[in-house]
N, C-alpha and C positions, 0 to 999 in steps of 0.2 A: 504494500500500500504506500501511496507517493508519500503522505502522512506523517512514515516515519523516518520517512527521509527531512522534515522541516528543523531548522532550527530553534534552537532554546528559545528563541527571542520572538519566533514569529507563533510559534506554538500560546505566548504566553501573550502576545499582542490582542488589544480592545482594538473593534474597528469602530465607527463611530454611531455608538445608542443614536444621538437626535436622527442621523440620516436612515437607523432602519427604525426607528418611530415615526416618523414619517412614512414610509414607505409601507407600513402596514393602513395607513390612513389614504391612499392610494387608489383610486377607482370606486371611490365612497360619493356615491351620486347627492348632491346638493351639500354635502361637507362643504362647511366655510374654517378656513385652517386658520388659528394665529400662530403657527407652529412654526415656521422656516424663517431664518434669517434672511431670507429677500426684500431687495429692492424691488421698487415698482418701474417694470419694464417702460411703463412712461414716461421715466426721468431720461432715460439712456438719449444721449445724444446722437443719435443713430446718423441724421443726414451728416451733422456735421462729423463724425468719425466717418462715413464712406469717404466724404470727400478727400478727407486726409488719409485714409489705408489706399485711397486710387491714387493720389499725388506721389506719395513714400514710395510708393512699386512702381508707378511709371518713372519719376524723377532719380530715384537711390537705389532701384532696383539689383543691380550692381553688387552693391557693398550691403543692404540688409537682407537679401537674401543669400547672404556668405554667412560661414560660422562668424558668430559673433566672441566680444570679449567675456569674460568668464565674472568679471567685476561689474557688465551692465553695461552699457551704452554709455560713453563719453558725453554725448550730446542733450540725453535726458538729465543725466548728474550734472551739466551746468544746468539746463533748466531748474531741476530742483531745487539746486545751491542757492538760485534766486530766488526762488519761490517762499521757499523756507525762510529765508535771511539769516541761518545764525552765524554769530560773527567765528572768525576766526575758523573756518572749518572751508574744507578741500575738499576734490573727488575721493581722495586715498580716507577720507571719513564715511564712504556712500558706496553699499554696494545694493544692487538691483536683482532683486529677486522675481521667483513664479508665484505669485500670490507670498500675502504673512504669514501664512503657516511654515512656507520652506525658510522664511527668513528665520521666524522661531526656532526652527529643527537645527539650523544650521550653528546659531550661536547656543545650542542643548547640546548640539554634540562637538563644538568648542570647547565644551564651559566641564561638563557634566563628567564626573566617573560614574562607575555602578556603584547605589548605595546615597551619593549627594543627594544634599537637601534642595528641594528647591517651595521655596512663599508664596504660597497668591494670595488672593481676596476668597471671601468664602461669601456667594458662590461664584465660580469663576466660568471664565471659556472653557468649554468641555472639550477642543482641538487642542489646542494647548496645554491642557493637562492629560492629555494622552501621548502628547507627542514626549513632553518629560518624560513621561513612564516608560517611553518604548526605548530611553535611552538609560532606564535604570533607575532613574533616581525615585527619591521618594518625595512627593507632594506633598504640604502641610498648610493646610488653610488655617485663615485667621479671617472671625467674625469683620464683619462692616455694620458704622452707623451712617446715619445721613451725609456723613463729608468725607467720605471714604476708609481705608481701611483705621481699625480701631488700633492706637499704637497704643497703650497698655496692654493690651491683648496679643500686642506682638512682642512687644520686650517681654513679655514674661514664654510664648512661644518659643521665644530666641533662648532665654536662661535654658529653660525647660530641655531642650534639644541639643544645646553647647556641654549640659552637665552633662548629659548621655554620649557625650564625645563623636555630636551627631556635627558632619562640614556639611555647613552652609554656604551654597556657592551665592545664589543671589533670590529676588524677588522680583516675581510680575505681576504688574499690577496692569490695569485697563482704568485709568485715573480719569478720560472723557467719556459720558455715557454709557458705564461701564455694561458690557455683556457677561450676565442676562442682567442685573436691577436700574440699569439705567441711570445710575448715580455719578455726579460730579462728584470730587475730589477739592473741599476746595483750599486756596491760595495758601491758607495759615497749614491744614493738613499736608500737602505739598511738601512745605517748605521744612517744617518739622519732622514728616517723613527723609526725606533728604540727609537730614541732620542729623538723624537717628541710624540711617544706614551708614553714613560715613563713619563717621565713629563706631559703629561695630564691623564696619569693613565687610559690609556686604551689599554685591551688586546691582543693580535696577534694573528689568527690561519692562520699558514700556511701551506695552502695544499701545496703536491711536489710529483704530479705523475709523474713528466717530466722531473726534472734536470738531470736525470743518461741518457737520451736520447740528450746529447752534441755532436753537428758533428765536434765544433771546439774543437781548447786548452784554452779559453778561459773559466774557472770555478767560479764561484760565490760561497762563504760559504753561506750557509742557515741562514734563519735571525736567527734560535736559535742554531746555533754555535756562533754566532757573540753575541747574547746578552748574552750565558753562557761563553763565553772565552773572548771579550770586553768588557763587563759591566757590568760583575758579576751580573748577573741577572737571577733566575732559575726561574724566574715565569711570566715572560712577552708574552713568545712563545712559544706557545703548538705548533709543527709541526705532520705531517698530510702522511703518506708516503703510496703510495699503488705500490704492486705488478700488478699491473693490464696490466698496459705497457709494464711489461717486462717480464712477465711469461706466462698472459695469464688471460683475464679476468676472464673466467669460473672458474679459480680457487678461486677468492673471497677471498682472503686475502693482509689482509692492516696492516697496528697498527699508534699508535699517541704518541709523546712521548712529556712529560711535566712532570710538578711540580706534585710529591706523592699525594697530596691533591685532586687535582681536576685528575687527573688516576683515582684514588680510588673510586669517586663518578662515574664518565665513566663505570667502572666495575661494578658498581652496578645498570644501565641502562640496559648494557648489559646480567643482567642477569634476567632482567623483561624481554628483549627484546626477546634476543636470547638464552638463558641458558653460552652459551660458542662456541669458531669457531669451524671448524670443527676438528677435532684434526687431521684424518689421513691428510691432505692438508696442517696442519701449521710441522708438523712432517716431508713432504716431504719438503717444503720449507726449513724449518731447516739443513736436509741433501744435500740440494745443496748448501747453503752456506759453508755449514761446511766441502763438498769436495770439493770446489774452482771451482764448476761452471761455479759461478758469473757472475765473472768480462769477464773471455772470452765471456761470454755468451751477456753482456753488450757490450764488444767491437764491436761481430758481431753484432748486433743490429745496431748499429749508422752506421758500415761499410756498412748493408742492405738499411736501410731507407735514409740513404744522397743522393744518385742518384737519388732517388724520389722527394725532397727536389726540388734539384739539375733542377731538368726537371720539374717542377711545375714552379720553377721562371722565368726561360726561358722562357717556352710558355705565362706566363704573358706579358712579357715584348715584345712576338711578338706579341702576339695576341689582348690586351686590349689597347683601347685608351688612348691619354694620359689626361683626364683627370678622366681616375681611378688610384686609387693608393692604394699600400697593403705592409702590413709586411716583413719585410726578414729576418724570425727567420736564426737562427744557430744550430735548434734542434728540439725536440719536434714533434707533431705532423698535428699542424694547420697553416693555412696563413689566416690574416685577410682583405678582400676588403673593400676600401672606393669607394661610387657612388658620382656623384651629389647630390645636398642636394633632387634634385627635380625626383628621382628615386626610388621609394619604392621597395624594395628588398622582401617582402611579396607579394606583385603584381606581381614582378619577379620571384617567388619562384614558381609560376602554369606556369607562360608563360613556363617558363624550361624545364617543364618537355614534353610541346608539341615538344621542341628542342630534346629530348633526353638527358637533364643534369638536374642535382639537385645539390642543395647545403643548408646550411641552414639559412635561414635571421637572418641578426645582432641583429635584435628587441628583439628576443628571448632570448638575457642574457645579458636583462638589466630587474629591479623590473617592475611592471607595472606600470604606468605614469610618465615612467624614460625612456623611451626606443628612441632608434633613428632607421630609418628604410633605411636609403639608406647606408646600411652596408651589409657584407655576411661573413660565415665562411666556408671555404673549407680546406680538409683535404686530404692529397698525400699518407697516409700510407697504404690503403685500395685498391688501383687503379694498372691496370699494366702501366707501363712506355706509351705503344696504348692509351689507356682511358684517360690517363693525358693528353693526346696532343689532340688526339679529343675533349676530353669535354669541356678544357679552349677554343679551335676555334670555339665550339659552343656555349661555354658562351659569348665571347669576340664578335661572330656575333649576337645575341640575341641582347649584350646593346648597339652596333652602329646601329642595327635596331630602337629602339624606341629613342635613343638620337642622333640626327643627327647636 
């Protein structure tokens, strides 16, 4: 049997719960889902990217459809450089990845032996915490209040884990709308977080698929603006940036920007990995920042998805009793539901769908024997304004059914 021919590692790999939770919810006629991290195929800039995927292959066809560099496209990493603005940083800071997860995998298995620690937020990305695991390490969440991760609960994590002569390599956090609760991080937590890993000498990766998805005025700097321009610190926080939000998943480009030294080892994963992105997709990217796209393109975005936002909080607040209670991001793409402690959201997660609605239980992004279950994660981006109000009235009659 082929079977036993697999290795240790693949024998003992998770593939990923949310995509076959989903996939069981699959061919369920009038199911309304809040289950999938998608974007709404509306936003995608479609004419204006043909224009630019026809330009790139007639004009550059030449050189991006040659193997490309293994560190990402020259030409996108200036745009970026500009984009971003942060001072004092270079291409040899910038390497361009196939989507954020490969950037993740590649500084996990920079960073990672078997057995290291690695921090999130509890509850976190469930991609991400899989992808640690596949490279050994052990996961360790730490609760969140409203301004992101709870830092007495982590210093004493940290004791906890240093007494047991447990190496802590670093922490990930998701500090803008965070995946799944939806929570900002803010400016005082930041900064305090910052201060508190320096001093215990351990290092940050912050993903940030979601900050440029802001509905208010209200802006957060990124932890590694704050610790290159308040702490003079170039090597504490790798950040983590994907287009995926806001161009369009299928396009599959991300990049990470950190300290030369550990980029450099990253590009040399990625070219066991992957050889190098794709170059015609980093080359069109390159060309919509570099004709001012962007930022309009960013505006509409938030102008689109706030209505939805908008009408997701609303029908919460008529439909769900009151002793549920859930996130009220300003952005982003998720809202996180608390149940009674005595309501398993995995039990609730089948009953749903005999209702016509899905969603995805909070169990699912936390490590396993960390998880809590009378949680959920619903997401407004995907749905029409109809489906938003139907589905919370059939969620919200669902849990006054069994909890009375």
């Amino acid at each position: 049997m082929i079977t036993n021919y697999f290795s240790e590692t693949t024998k003992t790999m998770k593939s990923s719960l949310i995509r076959e939770l989903v996939a069981t919810t699959k061919n369920v006629p009038d199911l309304i889902s809040f289950a999938g991290g998608f974007p709404s195929p509306a936003t995608f800039p479609t004419e204006i990217l043909s224009k630019l995927f026809q330009e790139v292959v007639f004009q550059q066809g030449r050189d991006v459809l040659q193997y490309g560099n293994s560190e990402g496209d020259d030409q996108l990493k200036e745009e970026i450089l500009k984009w971003e603005n942060y001072p004092n940083l270079n291409r040899n800071n910038l390497i361009i990845t196939v989507g954020a997860t490969n950037a993740i995998y590649y500084m996990s298995r920079t960073l990672l032996n078997e057995g290291d620690i690695v921090l999130c937020e509890a509850p976190s990305f469930l991609g991400s915490i899989v992808a640690f695991e596949a490279v050994g390490a052990e996961v360790h969440c730490v609760s969140m209040d409203n301004e992101g991760i709870d830092l007495n609960r982590l210093a004493e994590k940290v004791k906890r884990l240093r007494d047991a002569d447990k190496k802590i390599k670093f922490l990930y956090t998701i500090p803008d709308f965070q995946n799944p609760t939806g929570i900002t991080m803010s400016y005082k937590r930041r900064y305090k977080l910052l201060k508190y890993c320096e001093a215990e000498d351990i290092l940050i990766m912050e993903d940030n698929p979601y900050s440029r998805l802001n509905f208010s005025e209200e802006e957060q700097p990124t932890l590694l603006r704050i610790a290159q321009t308040e702490l003079n610190n170039p090597y504490l926080v790798t950040e983590i940036v994907s287009f995926s939000k806001i161009l369009g998943p299928g396009m599959r480009v991300a990049y990470a920007i950190g300290a030369p030294e550990l980029i450099n080892k990253m590009v040399s994963w990625q070219q066991k990995v992957t050889i190098s992105p794709d170059c015609t997709t980093e080359r069109v990217v390159a060309k919509f920042l570099a004709e001012g796209y962007m930022e309009p393109h960013i505006k509409n975005l938030c102008k689109f998805y706030k209505p939805y936002l908008d009408k997701m909080l609303a029908c919460l607040s008529a439909e769900m009793p009151v002793y549920v209670q859930w996130t009220k991001p300003k952005g982003g793409i998720f809202i996180w539901l608390w149940l009674p402690e005595d309501i398993n959201a995995d039990t609730l997660f089948y009953k749903a769908k005999d209702h016509l609605v899905t969603f995805i239980p909070g169990s699912k992004f936390y490590p396993e024997g960390q998880e809590r279950f009378n949680c959920m994660r619903l997401n407004y981006t995907y749905s029409t304004m109809e489906q938003i109000e139907t589905g919370i009235k059939r969620l919200g009659e669902l849990i006054k059914s069994i909890y009375v």
